[in-house]
N, CA, C and O atoms as a Tripos MOL2 file, in Angstrom:
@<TRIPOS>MOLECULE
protein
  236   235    59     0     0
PROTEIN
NO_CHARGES

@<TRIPOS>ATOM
      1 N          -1.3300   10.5900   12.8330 N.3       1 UNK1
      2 CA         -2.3030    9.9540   11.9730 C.3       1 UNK1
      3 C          -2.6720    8.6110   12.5740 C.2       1 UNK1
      4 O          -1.9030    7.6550   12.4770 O.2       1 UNK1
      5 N          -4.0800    8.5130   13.3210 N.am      2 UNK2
      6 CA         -4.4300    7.0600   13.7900 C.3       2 UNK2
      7 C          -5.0750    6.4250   12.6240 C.2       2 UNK2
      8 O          -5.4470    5.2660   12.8080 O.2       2 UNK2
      9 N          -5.3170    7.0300   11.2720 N.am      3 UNK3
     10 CA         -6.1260    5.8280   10.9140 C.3       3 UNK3
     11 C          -5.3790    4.7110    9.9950 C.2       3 UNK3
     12 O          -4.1900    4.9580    9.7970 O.2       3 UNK3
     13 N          -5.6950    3.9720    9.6280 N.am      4 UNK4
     14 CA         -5.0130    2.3240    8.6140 C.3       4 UNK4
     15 C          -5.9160    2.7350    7.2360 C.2       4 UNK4
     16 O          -7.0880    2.8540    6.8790 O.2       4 UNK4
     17 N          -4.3350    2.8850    6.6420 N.am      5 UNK5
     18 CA         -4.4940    2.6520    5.5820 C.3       5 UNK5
     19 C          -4.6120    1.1070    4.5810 C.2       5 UNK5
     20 O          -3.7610    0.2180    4.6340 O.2       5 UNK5
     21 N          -6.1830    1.0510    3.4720 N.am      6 UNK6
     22 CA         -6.3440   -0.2290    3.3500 C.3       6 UNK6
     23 C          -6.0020   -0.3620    2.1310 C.2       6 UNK6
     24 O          -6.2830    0.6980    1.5720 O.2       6 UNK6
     25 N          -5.5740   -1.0410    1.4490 N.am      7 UNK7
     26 CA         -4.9510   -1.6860    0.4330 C.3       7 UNK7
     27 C          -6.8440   -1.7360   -0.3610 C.2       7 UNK7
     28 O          -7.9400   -1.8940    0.1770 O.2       7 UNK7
     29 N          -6.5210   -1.5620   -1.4910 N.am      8 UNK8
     30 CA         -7.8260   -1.3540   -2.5360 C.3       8 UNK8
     31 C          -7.8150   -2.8350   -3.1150 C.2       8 UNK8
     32 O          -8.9800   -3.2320   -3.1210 O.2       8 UNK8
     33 N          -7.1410   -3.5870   -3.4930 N.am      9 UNK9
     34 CA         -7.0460   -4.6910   -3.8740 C.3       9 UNK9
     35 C          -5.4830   -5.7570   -3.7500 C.2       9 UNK9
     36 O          -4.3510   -5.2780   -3.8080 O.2       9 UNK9
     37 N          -5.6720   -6.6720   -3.6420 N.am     10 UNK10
     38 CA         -5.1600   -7.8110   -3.3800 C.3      10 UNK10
     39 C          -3.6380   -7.8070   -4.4080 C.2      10 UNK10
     40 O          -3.8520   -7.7150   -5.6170 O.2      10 UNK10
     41 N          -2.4070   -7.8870   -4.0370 N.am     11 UNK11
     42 CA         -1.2150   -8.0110   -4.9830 C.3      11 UNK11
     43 C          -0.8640   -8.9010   -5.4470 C.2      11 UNK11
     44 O           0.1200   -8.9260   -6.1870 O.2      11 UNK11
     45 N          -1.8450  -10.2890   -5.0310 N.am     12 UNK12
     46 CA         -1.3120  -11.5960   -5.7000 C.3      12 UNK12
     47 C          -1.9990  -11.3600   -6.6290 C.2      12 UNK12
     48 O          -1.5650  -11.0440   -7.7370 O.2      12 UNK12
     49 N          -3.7400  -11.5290   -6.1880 N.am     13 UNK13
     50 CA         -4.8700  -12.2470   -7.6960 C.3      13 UNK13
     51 C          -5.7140  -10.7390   -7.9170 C.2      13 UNK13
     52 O          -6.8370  -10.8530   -8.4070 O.2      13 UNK13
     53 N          -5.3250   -9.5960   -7.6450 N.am     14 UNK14
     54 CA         -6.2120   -8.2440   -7.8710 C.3      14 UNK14
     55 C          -7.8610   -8.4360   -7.5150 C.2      14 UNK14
     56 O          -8.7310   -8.0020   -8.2710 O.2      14 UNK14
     57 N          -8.1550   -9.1400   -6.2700 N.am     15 UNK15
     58 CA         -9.0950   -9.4010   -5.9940 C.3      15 UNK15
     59 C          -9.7640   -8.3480   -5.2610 C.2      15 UNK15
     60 O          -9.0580   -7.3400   -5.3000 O.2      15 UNK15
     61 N         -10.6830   -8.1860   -4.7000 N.am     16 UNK16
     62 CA        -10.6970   -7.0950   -3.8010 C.3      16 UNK16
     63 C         -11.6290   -7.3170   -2.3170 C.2      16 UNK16
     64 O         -11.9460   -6.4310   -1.5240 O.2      16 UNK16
     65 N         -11.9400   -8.7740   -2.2360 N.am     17 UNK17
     66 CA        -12.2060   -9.4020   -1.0740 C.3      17 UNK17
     67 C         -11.4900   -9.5880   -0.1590 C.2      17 UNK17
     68 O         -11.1790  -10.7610    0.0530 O.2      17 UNK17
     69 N         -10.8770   -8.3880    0.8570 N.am     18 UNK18
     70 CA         -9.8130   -8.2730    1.6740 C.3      18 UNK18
     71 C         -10.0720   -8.0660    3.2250 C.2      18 UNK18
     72 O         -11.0720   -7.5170    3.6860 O.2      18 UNK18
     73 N          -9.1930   -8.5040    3.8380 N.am     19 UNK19
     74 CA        -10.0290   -8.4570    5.3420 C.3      19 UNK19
     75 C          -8.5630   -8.2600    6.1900 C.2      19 UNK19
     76 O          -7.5680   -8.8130    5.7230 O.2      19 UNK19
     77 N          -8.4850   -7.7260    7.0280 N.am     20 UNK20
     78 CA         -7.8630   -7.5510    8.2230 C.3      20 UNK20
     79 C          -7.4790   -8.9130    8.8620 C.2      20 UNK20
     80 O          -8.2650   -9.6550    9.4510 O.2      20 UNK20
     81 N          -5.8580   -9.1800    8.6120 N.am     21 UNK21
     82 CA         -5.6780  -10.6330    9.2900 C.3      21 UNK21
     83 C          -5.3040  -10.0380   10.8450 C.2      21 UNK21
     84 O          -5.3400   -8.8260   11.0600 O.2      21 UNK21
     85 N          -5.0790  -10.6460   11.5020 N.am     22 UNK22
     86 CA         -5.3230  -11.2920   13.0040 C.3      22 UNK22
     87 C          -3.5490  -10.8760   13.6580 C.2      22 UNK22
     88 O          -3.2440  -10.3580   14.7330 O.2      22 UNK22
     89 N          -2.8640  -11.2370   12.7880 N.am     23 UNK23
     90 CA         -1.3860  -11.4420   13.0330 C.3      23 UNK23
     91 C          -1.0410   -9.8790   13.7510 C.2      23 UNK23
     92 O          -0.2810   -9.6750   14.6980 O.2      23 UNK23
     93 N          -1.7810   -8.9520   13.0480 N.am     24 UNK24
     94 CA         -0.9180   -7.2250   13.4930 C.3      24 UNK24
     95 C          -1.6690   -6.5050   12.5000 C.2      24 UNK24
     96 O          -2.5830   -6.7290   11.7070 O.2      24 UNK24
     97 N          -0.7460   -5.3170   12.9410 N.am     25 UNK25
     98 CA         -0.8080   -3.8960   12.2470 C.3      25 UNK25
     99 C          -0.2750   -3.5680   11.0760 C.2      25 UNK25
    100 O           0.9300   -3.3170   11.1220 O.2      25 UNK25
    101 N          -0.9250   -3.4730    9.7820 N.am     26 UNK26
    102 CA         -0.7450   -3.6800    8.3650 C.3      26 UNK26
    103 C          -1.1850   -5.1500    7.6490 C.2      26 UNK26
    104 O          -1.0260   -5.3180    6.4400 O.2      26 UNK26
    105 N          -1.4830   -5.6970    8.1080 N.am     27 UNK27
    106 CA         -1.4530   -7.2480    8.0890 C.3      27 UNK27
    107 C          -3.0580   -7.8610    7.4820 C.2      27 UNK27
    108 O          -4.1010   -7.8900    8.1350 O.2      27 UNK27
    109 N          -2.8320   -8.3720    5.8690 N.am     28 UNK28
    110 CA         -4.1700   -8.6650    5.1140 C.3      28 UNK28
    111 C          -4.8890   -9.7630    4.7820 C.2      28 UNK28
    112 O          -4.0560  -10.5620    4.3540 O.2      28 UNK28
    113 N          -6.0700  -10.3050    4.7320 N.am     29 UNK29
    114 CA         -5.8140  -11.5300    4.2910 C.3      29 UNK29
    115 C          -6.3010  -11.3190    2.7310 C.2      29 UNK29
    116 O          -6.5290  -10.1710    2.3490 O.2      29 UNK29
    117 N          -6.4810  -12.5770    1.7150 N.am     30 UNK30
    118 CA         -7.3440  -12.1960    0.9680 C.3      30 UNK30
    119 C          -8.4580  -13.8080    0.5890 C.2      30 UNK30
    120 O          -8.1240  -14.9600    0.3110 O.2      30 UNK30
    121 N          -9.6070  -13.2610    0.7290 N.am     31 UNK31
    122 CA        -10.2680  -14.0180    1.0250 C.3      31 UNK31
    123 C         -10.4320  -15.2320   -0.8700 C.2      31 UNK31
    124 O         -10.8780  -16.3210   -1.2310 O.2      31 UNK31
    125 N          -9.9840  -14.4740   -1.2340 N.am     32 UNK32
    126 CA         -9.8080  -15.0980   -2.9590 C.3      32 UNK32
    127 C          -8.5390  -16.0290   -3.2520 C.2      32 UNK32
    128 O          -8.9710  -17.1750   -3.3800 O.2      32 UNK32
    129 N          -7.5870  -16.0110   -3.3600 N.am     33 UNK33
    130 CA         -6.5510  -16.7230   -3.0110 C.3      33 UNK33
    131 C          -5.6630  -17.1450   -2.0710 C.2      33 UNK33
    132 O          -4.5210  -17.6020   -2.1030 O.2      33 UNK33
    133 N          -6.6680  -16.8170   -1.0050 N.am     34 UNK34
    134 CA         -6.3120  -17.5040    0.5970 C.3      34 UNK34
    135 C          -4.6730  -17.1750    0.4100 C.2      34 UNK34
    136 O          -3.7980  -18.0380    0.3330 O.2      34 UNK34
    137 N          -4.4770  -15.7940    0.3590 N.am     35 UNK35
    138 CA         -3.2070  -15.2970    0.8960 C.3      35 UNK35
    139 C          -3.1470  -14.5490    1.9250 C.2      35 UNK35
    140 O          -4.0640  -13.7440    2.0900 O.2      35 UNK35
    141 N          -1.9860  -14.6170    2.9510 N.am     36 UNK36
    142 CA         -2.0530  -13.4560    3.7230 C.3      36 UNK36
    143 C          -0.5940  -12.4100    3.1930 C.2      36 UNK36
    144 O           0.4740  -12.7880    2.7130 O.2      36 UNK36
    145 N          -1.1350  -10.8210    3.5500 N.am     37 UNK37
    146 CA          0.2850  -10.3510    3.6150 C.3      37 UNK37
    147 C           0.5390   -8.9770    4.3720 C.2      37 UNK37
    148 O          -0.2530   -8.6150    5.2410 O.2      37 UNK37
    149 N           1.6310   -8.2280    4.0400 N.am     38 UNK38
    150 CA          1.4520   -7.0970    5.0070 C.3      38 UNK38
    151 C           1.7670   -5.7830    4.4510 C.2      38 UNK38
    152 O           2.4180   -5.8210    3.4060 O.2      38 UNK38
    153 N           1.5020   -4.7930    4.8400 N.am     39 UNK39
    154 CA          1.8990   -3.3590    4.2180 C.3      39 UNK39
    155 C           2.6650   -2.8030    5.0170 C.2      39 UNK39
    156 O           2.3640   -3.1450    6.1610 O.2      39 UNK39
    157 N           3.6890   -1.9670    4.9860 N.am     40 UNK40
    158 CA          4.2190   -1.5750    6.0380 C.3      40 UNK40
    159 C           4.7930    0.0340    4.8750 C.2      40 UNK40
    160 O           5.1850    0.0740    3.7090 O.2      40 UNK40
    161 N           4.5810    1.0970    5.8860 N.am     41 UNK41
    162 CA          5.6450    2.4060    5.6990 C.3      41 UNK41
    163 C           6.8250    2.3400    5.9350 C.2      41 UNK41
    164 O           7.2640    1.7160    6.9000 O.2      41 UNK41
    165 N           7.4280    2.8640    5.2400 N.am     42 UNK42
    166 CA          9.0390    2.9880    5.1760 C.3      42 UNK42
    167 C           9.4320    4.3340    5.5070 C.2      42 UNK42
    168 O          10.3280    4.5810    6.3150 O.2      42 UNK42
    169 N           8.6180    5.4040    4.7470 N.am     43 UNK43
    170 CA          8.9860    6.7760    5.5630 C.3      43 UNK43
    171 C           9.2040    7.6400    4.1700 C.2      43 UNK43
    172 O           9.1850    7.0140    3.1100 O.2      43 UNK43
    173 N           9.3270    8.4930    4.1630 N.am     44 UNK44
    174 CA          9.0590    9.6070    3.0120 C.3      44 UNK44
    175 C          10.8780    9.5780    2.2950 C.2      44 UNK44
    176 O          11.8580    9.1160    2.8800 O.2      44 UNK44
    177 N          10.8580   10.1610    1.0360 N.am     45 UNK45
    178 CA         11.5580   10.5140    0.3010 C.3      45 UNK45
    179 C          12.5220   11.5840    0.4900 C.2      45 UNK45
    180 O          11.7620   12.5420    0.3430 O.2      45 UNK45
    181 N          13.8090   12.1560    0.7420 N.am     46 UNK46
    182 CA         14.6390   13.0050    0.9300 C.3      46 UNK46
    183 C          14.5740   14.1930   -0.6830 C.2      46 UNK46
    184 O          14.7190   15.3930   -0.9210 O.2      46 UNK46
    185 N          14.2780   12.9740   -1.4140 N.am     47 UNK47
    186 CA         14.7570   13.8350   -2.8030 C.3      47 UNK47
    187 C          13.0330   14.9830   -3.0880 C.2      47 UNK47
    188 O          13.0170   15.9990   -3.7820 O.2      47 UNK47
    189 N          12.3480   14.6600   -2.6650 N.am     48 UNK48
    190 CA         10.9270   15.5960   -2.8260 C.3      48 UNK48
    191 C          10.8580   15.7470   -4.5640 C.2      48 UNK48
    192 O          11.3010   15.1070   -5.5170 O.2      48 UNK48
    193 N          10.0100   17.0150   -4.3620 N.am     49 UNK49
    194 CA          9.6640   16.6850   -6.3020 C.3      49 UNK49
    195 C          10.8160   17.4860   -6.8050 C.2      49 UNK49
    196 O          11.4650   18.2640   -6.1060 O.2      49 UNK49
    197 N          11.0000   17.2660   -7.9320 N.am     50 UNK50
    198 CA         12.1240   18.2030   -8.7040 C.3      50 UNK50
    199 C          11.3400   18.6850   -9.8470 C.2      50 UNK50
    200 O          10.3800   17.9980  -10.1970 O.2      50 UNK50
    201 N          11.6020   19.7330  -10.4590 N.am     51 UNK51
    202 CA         11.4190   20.3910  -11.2740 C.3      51 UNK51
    203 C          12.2250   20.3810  -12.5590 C.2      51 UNK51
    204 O          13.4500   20.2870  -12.6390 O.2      51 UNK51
    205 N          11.3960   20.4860  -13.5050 N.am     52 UNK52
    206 CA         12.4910   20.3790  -15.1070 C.3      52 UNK52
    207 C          11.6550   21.1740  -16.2250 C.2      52 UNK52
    208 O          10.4400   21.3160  -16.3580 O.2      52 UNK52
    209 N          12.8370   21.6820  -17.0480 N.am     53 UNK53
    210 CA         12.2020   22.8660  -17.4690 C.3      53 UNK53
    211 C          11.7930   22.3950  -18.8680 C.2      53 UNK53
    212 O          12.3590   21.9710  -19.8760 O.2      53 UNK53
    213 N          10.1570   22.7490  -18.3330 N.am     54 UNK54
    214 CA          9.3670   22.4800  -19.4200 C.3      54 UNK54
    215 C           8.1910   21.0430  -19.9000 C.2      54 UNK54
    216 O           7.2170   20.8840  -20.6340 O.2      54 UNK54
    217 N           9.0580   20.2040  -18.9250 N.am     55 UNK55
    218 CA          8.5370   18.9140  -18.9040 C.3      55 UNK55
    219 C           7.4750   18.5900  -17.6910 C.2      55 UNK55
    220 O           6.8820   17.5280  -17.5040 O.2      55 UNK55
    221 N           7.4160   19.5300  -17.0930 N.am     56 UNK56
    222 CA          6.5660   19.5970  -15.8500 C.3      56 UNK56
    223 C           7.3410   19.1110  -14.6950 C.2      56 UNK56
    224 O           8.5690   19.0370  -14.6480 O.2      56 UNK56
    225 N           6.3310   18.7180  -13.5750 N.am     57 UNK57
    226 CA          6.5020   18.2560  -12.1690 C.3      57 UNK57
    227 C           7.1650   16.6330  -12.5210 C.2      57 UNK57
    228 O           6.7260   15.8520  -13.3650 O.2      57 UNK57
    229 N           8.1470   16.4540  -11.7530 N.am     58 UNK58
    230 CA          8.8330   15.2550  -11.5550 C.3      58 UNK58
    231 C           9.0580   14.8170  -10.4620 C.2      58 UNK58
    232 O          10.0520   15.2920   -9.9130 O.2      58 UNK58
    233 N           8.1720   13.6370   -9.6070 N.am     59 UNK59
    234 CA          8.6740   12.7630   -8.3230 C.3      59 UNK59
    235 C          10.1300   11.6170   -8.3110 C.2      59 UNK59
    236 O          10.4230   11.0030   -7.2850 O.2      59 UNK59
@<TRIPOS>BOND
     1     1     2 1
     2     2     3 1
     3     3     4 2
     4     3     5 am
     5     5     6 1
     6     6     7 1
     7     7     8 2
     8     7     9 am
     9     9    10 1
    10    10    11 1
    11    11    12 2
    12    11    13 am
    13    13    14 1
    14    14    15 1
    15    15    16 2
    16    15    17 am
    17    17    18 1
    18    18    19 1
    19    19    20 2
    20    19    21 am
    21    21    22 1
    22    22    23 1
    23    23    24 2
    24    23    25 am
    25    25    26 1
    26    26    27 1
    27    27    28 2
    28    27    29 am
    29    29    30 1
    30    30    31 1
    31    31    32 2
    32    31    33 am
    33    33    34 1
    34    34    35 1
    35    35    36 2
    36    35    37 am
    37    37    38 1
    38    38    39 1
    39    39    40 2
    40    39    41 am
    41    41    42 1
    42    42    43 1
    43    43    44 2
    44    43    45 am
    45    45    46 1
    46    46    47 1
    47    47    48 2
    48    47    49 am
    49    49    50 1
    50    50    51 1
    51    51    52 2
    52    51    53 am
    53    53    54 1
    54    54    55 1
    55    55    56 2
    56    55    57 am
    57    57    58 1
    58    58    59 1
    59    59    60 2
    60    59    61 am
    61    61    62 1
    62    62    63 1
    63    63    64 2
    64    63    65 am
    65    65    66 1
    66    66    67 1
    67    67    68 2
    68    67    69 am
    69    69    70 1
    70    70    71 1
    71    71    72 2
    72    71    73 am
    73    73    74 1
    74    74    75 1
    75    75    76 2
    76    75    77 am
    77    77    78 1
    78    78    79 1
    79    79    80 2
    80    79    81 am
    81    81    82 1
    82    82    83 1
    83    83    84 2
    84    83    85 am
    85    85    86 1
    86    86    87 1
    87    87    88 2
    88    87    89 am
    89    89    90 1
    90    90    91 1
    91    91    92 2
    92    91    93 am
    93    93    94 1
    94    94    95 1
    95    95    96 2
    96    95    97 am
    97    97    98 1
    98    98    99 1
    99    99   100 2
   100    99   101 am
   101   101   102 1
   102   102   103 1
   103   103   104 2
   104   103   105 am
   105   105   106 1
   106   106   107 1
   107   107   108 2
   108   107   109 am
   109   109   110 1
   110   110   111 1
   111   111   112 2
   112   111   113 am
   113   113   114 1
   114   114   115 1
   115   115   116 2
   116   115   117 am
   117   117   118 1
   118   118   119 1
   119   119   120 2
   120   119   121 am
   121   121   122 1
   122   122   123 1
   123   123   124 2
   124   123   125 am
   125   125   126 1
   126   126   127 1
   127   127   128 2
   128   127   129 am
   129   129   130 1
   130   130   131 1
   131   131   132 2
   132   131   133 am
   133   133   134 1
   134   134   135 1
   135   135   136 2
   136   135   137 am
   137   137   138 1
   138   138   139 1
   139   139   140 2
   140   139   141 am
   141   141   142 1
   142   142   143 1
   143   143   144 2
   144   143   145 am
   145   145   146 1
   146   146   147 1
   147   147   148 2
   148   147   149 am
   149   149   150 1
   150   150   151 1
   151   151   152 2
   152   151   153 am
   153   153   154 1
   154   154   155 1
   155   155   156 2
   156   155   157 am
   157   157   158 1
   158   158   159 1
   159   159   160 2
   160   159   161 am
   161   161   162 1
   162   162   163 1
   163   163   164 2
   164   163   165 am
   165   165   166 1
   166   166   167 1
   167   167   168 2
   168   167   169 am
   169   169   170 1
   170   170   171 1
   171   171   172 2
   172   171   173 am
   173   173   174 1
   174   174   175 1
   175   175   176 2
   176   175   177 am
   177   177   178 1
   178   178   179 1
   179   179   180 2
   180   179   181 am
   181   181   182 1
   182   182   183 1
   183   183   184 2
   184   183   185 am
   185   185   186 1
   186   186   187 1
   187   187   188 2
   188   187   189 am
   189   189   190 1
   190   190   191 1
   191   191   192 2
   192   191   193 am
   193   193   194 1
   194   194   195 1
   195   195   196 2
   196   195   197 am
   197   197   198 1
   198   198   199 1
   199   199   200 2
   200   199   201 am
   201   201   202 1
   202   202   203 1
   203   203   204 2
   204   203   205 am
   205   205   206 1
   206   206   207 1
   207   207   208 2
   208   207   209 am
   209   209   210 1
   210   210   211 1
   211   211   212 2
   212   211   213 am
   213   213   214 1
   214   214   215 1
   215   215   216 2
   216   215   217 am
   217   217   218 1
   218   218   219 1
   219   219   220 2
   220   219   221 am
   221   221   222 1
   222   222   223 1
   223   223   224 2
   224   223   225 am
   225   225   226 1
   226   226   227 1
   227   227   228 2
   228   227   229 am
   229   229   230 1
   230   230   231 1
   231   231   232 2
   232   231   233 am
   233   233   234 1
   234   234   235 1
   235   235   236 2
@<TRIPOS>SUBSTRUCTURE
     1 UNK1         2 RESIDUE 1 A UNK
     2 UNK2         6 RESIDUE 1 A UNK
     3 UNK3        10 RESIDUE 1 A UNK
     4 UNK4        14 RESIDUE 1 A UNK
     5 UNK5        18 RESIDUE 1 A UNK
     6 UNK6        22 RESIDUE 1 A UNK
     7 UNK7        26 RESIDUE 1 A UNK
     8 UNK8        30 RESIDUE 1 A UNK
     9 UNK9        34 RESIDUE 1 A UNK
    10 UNK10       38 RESIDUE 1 A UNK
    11 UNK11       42 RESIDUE 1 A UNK
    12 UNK12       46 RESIDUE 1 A UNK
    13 UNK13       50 RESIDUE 1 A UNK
    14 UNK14       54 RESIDUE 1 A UNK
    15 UNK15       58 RESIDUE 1 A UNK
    16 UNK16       62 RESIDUE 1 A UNK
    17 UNK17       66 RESIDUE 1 A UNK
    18 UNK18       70 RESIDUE 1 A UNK
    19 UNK19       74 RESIDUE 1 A UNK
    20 UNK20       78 RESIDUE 1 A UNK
    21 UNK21       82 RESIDUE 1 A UNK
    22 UNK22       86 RESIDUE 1 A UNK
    23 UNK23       90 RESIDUE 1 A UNK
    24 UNK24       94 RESIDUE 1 A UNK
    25 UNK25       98 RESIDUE 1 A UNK
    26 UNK26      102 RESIDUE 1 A UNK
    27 UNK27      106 RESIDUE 1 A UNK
    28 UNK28      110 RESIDUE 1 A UNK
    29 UNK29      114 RESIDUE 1 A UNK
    30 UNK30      118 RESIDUE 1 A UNK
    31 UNK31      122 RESIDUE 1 A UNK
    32 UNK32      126 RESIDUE 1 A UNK
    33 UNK33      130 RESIDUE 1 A UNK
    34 UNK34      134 RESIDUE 1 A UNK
    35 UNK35      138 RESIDUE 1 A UNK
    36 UNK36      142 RESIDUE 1 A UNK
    37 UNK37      146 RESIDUE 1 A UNK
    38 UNK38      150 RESIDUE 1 A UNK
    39 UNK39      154 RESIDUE 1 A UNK
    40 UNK40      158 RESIDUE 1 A UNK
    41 UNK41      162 RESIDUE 1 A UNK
    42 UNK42      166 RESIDUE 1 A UNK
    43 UNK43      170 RESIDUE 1 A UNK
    44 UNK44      174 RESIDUE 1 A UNK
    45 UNK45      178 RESIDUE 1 A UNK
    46 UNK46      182 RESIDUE 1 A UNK
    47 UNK47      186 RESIDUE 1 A UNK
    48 UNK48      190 RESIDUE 1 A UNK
    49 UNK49      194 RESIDUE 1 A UNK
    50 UNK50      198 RESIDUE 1 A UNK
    51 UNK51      202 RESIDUE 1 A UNK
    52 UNK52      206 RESIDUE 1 A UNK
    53 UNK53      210 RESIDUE 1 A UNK
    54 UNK54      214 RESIDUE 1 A UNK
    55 UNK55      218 RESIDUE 1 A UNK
    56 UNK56      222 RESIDUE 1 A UNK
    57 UNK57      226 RESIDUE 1 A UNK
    58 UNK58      230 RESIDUE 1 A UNK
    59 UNK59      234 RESIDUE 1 A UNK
């Protein structure tokens, strides 16, 4: 997967004036409360969905 995933809005002020900081890869600024920050993957879940009876699908 080459493409970057972008953050929809801002986690300090829920702004959504966001731009690509300079520093790297994952790395945001936000042009509203002059924050910068970063996103990063950690890697998938071992436990996957579980099932329960009756209550539906459970992550």
């Amino acid at each position: 997967m080459s493409e970057r995933a972008a953050p929809f809005y801002c986690p300090y002020c829920g702004d959504e004036d966001l731009r690509p900081n300079e520093t790297g890869h994952g790395a945001w600024e936000c042009a509203s409360c002059n924050r910068a920050f970063q996103l990063k993957f950690l890697g998938l879940l071992t436990r996957g969905v579980q099932h329960n009876d009756g209550e539906g699908d459970r992550i």
